[in-house]
N, C-alpha and C positions, 0 to 999 in steps of 0.2 A: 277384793277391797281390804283397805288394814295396813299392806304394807308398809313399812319404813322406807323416807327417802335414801336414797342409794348417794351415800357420797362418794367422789373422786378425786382422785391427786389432781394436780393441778399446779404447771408452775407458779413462782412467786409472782412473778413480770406478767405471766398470760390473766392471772388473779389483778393485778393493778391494772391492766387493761380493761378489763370485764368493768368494773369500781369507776374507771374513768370515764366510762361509756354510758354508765347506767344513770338516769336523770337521778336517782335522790342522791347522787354523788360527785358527778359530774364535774363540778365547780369547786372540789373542796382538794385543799393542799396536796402538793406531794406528798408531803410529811403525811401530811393524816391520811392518804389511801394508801401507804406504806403501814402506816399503825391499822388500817382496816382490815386491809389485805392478810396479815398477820393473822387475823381471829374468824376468818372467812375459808371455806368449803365451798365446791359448786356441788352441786345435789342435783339430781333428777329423782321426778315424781313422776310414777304413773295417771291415770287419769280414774280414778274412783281414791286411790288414797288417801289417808289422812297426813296431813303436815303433821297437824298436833289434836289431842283431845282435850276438850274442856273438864281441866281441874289437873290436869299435868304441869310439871313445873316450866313458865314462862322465863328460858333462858338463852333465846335465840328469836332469833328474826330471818326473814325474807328478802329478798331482792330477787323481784321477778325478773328476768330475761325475756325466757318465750313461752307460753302458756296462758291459762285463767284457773284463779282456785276461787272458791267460795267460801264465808263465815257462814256460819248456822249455829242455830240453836235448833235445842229438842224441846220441844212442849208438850208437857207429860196431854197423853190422852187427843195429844192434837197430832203430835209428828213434827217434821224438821220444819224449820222455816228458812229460808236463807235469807241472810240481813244484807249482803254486801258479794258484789262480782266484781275481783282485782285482778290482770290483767299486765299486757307486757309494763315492763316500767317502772312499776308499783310496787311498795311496802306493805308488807304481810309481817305482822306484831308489832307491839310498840311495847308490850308486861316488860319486857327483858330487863325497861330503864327502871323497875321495882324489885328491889333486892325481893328474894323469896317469894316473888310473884306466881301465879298460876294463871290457865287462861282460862277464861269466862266463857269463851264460845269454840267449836270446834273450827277447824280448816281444811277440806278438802279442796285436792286438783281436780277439776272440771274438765281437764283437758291432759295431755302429758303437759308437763311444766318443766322448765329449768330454770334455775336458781342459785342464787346464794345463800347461803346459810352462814351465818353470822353469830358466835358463839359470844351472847351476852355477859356470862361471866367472863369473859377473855378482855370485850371490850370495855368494861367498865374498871377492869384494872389499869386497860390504857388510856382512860379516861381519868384515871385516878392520879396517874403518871402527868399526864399532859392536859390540862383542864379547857384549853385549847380546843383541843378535840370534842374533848365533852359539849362545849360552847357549840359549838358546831352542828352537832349532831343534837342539840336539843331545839335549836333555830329549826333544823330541818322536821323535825319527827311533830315539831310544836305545828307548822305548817299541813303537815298531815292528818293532824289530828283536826285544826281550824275547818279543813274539806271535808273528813267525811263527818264530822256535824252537820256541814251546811247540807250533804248529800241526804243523811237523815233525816235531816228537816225538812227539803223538800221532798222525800217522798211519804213523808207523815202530812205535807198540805195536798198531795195530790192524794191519796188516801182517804180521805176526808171531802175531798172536794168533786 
């Protein structure tokens, strides 16, 4: 456990394919999964690994493919807790759209995982470039962010109840 996700080449075209397959992208411009693709890696994780540790710099994101990783947190004198299981499909970070951000919670894969990795400082240049883009991908992430609240909250009422 520990390792570092393993990135790989990966044509330009087989990267726009991947982008146009994958739901949180799916629907979004030539153009913009040409600018995506640009700032995007496919990565493989093993299955105990960490994506990222909490308090490490927040400058990348996720695009699950195939696999499940998990959020946790450590609670001192208590142990890990995991807050959230994400899965084919799914976005894994969202710190990246914060200049200098860190992450708050860790990320392990659950499973082997493949992925994309999407190098935040990259994309918010092309986001800087093409505000378009930006627009885009804040409609999307804002969405994501709307669900796992609501996932939160219901299992804070089944918790309770």
């Amino acid at each position: 456990m520990g390792g570092s996700p393993v990135l790989a080449d990966q044509s330009h075209q087989s990267l726009t394919t991947d982008l146009r397959e994958h739901p949180f992208t799916r629907d979004l411009s030539p153009l913009h999964l040409e600018e995506l693709a640009g700032c995007s890696r496919p990565c493989t994780i093993a299955a105990g690994d960490y994506l990222w540790r909490q308090g490490g710099p927040a400058d990348f994101f996720y695009l699950i493919c195939t696999g499940r990783a998990g959020l946790e947190i450590t609670i001192p004198h208590e142990g890990v807790l995991r807050m959230e299981n994400l899965g084919d499909g799914d976005v894994l970070g969202w710190y990246w759209l914060l200049p200098a951000a860190r992450w708050n919670v860790d990320a392990r894969a659950l499973t082997n995982l493949h992925a994309l990795r999407i190098d935040g400082k990259l994309l918010r240049k092309e986001c800087e470039k093409d505000p378009s883009l930006k627009c885009a991908l804040l409609d999307r992430f804002s969405m994501v962010l709307a669900q796992r609240l609501l996932n939160v909250q219901s299992r804070l009422v089944h918790a309770v109840t």
